[in-house]
ZADREN-589037 format. One record per residue (C-alpha): residue number from 1; residue in one letter; x, y, z. Coordinates in nm, 4 decimals. Layout:
<babas>
+-----+----+----------+----------+----------+
|   i | aa |       xx |       yy |       zz |
+-----+----+----------+----------+----------+
| NUM |  A |        X |        Y |        Z |
...
+-----+----+----------+----------+----------+
</babas>
This chain:
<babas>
+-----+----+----------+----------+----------+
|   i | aa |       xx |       yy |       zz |
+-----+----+----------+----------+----------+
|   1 |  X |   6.1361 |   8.1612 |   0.7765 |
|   2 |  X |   6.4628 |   8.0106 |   0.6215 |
|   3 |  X |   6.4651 |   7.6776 |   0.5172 |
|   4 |  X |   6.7709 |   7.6515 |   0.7955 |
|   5 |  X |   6.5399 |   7.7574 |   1.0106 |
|   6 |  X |   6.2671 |   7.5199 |   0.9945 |
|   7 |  X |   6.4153 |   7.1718 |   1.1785 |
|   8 |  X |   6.2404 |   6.9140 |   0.9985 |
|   9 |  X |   6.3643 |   7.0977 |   0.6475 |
|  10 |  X |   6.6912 |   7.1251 |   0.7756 |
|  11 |  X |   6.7022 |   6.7645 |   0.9166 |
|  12 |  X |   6.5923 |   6.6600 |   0.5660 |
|  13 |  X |   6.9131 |   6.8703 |   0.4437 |
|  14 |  X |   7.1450 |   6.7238 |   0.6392 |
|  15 |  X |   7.0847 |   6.3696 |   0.6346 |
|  16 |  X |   7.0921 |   6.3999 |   0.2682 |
|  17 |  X |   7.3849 |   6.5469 |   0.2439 |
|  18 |  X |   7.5091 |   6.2742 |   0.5286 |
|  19 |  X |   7.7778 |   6.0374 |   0.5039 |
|  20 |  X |   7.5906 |   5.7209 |   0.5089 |
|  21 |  X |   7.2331 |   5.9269 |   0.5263 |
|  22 |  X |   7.3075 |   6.0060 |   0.9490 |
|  23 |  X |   7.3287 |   6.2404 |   1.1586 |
|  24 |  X |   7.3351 |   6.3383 |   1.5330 |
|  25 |  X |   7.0226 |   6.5551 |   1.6909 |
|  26 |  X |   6.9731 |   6.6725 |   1.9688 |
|  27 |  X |   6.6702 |   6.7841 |   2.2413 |
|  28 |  X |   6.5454 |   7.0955 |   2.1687 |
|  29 |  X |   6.4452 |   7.2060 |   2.5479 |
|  30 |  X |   6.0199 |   7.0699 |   2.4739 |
|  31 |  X |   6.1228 |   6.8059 |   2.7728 |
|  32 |  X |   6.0849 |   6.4976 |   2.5765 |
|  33 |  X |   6.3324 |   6.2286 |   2.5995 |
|  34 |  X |   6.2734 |   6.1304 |   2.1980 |
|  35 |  X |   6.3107 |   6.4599 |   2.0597 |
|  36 |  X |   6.5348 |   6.5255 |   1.7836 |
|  37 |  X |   6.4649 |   6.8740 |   1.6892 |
|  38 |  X |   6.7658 |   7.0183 |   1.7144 |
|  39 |  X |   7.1095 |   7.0318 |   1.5303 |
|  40 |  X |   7.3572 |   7.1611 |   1.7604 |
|  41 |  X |   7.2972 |   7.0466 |   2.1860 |
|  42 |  X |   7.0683 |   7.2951 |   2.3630 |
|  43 |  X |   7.0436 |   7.0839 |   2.6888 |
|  44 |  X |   7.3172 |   6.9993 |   2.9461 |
|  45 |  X |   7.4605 |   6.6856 |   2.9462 |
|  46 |  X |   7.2779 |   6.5804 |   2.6024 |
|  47 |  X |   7.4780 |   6.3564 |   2.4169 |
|  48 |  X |   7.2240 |   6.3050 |   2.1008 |
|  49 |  X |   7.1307 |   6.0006 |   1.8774 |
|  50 |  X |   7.1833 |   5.9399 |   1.5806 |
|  51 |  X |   6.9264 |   5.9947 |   1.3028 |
|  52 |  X |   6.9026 |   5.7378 |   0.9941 |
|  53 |  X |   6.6701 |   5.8441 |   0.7160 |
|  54 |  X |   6.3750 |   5.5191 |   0.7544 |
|  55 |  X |   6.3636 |   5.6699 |   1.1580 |
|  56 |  X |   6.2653 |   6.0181 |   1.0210 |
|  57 |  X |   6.0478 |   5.8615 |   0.7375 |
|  58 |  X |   5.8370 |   5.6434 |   1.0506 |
|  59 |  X |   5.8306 |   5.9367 |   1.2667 |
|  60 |  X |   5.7146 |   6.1878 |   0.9368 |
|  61 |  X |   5.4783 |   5.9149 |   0.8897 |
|  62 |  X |   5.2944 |   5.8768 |   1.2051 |
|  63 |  X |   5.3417 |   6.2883 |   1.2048 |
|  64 |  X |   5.1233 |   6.3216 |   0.8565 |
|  65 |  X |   4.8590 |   6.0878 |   0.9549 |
|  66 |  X |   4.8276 |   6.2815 |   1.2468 |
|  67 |  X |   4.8134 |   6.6206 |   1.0425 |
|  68 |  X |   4.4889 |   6.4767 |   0.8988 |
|  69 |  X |   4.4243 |   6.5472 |   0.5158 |
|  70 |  X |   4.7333 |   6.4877 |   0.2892 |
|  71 |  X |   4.5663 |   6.6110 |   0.0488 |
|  72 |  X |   4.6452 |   6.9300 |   0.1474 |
|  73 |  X |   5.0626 |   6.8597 |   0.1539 |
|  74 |  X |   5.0300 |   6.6613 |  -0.1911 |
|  75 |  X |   4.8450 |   6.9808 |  -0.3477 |
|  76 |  X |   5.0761 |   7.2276 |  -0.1540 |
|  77 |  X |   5.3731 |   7.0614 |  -0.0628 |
|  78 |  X |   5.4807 |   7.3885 |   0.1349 |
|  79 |  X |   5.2435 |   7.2730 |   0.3744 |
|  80 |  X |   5.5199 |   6.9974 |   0.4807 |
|  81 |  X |   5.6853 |   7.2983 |   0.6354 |
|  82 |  X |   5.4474 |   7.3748 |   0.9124 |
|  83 |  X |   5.5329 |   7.0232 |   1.0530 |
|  84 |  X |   5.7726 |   7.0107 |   1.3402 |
|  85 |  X |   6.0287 |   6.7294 |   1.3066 |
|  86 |  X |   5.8066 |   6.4788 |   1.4855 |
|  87 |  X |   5.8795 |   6.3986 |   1.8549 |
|  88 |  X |   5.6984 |   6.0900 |   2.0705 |
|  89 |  X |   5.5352 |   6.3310 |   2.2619 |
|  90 |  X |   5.3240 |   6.4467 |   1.9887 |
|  91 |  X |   5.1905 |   6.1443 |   1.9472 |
+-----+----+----------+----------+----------+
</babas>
């Protein structure tokens, strides 16, 4: 997969490249009302958040402890890539 094609990758992107380090997300149709997986709105009436760096660091975070041994991302940080930008209901 493309690095545009991975959402937590391309959320990265974007809010570095962000004017003031936000941006707007939107659901991505998993049915939970935190979810910030997607760029563009995929669900009627969504009007999406917006997205400061420290939330994605808290939410990567609680994410990564729950991915069990870092180890694995700091040897291999390709690894970061399997993660899905992290949504309360994988918690």
């Amino acid at each position: 997969a493309k690095a545009g094609d991975i959402p937590i990758l391309s959320l990265m992107r974007s809010l570095g490249e962000a004017k003031e380090h936000v941006v707007k997300r939107y659901k991505c149709g998993c049915g939970c009302d935190g979810c910030i997986c997607a760029a563009e709105p995929t669900v009627k009436d969504d009007t999406g958040c917006d997205v400061t760096l420290g939330e994605l660091c808290l939410r990567l975070e609680s994410s990564l402890r729950a991915f069990g041994d870092l180890s694995r991302v700091e040897a291999n940080p390709e690894e970061l890539a399997l993660l899905r930008v992290p949504c309360p209901c994988d918690g």
